[in-house]
Rosetta silent file (secondary structure, phi, psi, omega in degrees, C-alpha in Angstrom):
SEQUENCE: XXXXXXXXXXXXXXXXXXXXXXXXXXXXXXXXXXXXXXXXXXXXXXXXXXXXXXXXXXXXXXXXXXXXXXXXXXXXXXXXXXXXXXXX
SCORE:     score description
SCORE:     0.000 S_00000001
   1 L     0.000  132.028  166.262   71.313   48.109  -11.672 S_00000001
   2 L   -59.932  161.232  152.877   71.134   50.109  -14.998 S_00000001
   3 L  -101.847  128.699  173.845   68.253   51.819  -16.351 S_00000001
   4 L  -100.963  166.585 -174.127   66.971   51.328  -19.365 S_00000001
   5 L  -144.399  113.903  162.284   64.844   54.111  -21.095 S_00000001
   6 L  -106.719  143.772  155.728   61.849   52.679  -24.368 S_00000001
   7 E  -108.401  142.730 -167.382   59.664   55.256  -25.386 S_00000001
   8 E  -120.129  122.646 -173.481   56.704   54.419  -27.224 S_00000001
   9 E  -119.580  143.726  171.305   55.078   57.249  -29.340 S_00000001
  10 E  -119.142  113.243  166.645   51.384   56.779  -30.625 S_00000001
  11 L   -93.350  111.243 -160.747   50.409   58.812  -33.754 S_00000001
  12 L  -104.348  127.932 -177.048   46.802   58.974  -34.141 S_00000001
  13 E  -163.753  147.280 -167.512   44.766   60.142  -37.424 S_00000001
  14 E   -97.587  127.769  135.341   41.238   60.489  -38.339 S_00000001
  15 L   -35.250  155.391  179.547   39.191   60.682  -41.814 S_00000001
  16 L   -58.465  -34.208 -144.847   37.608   63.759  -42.398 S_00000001
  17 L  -112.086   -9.810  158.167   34.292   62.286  -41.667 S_00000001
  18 L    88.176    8.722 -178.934   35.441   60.732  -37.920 S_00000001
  19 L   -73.574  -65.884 -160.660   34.861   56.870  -39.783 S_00000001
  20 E  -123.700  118.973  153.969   38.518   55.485  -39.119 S_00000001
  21 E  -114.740  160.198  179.421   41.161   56.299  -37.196 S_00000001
  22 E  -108.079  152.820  166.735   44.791   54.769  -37.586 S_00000001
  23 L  -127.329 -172.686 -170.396   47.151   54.874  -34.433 S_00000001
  24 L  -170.786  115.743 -155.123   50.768   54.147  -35.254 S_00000001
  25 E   -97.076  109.491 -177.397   52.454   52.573  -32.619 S_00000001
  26 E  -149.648  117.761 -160.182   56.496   53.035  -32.684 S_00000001
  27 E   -93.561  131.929 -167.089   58.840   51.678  -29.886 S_00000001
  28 E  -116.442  103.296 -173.568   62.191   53.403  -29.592 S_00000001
  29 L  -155.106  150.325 -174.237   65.159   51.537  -27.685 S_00000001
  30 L    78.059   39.062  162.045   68.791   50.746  -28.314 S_00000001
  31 L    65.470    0.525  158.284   69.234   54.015  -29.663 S_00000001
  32 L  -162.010 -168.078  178.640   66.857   53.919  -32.562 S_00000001
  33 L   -30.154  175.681  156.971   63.229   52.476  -33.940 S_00000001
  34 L  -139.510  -40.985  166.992   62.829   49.410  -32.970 S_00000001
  35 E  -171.292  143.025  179.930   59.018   48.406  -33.773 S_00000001
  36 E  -144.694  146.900 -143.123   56.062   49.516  -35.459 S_00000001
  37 E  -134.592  162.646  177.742   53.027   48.660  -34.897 S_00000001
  38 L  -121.315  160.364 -178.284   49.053   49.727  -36.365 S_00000001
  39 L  -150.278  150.962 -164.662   46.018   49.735  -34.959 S_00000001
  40 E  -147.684  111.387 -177.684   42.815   50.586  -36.713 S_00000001
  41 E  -104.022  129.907  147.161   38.965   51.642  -35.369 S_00000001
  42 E  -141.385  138.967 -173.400   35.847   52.402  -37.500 S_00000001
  43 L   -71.647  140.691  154.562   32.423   53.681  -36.123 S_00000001
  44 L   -59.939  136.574  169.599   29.363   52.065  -37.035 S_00000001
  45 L   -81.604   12.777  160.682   27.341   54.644  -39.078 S_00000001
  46 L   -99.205   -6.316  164.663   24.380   54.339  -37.115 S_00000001
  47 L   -51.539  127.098  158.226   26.782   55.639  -34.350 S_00000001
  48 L   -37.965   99.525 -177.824   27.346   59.144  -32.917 S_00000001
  49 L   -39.701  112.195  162.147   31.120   60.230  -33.979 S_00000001
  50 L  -127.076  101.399 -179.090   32.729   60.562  -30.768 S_00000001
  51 H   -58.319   -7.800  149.784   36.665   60.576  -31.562 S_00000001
  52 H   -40.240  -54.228  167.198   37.832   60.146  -28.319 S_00000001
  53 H   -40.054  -63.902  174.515   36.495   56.279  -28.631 S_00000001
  54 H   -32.428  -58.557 -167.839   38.586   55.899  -31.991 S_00000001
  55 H   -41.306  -67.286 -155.530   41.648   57.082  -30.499 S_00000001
  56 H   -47.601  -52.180  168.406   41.428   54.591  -27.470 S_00000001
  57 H   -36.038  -54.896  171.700   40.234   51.561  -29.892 S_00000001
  58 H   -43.282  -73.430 -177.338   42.879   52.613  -32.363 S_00000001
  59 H   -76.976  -11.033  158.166   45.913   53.043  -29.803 S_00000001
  60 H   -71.459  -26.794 -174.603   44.805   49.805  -27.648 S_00000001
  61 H   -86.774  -41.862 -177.101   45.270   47.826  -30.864 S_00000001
  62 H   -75.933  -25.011  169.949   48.440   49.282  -32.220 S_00000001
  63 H   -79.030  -33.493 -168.874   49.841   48.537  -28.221 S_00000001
  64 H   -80.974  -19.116  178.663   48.468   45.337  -28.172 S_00000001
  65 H   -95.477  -24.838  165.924   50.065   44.266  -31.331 S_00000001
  66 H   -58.951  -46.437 -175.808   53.353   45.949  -30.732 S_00000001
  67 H   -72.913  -80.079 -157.975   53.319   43.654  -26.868 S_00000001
  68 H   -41.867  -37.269  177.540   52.953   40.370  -29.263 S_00000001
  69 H   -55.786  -47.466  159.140   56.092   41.675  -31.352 S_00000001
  70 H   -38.541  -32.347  176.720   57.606   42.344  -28.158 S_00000001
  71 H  -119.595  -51.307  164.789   56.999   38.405  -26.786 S_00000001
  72 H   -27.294  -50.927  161.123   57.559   37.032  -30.200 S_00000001
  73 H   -32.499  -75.071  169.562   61.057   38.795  -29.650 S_00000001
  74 H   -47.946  -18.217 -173.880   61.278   37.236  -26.539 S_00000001
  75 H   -92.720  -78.179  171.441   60.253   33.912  -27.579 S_00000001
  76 H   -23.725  -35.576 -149.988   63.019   33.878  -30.405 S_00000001
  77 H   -76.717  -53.950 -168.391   65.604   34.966  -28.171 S_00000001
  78 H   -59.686  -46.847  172.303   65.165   31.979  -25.298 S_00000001
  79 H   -22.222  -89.114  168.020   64.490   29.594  -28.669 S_00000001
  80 H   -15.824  -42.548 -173.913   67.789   30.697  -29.757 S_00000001
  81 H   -97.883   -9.124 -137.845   69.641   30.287  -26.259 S_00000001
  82 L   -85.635  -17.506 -157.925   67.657   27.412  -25.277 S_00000001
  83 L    41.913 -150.990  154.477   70.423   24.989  -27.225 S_00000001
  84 L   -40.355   81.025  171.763   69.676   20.921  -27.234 S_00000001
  85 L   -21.496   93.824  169.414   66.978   19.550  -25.352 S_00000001
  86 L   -85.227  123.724 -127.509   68.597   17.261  -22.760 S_00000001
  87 L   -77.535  134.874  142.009   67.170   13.985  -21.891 S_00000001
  88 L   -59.586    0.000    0.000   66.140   13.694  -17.747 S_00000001
C-alpha cells in the first residue's frame, strides 16, 4: 500500500487587544494547496483575555470547516461515480 502524506498548517492571529483571533486553516496534498479554510473566536468583554482559548476556538473552527469541505469533496466524487440509479 502507498502512503499518502496531507499536511494541514494552522495560522493563527490576534487583535492587539486579544478580542478576535482568526486561524487559517490550509490543507496541502497532491503536490500543492488544496483547501482553505477560517475559523474565527471573540472574547466576551466582561471576560479575562486568555489567548490560549482563542487559538483553540479559532483553530477547532477553521478544522471543522475544512472536514465539511473535505466530505463535500467526497460526496461529489461518489455523486459523480454513482452513474444511473438502477431499479431492484
Amino acid at each position: 500500500m502507498q502512503a499518502k502524506k496531507w499536511t494541514v498548517q494552522i495560522f493563527i492571529s490576534e487583535d492587539d487587544g486579544d478580542d478576535r483571533t482568526l486561524a487559517r486553516a490550509v490543507l496541502y496534498a497532491r503536490g500543492s494547496q488544496w483547501h482553505e479554510s477560517v475559523g474565527l473566536a471573540r472574547r466576551n468583554p466582561h471576560d479575562r483575555p486568555v489567548p490560549e482559548i482563542g487559538d483553540e476556538l479559532a483553530a477547532g473552527r477553521a478544522l471543522m470547516d475544512l472536514a465539511d469541505k473535505l466530505i463535500g469533496d467526497a460526496a461529489d466524487d461518489v455523486a459523480q461515480l454513482g452513474g444511473p440509479a438502477q431499479a431492484r
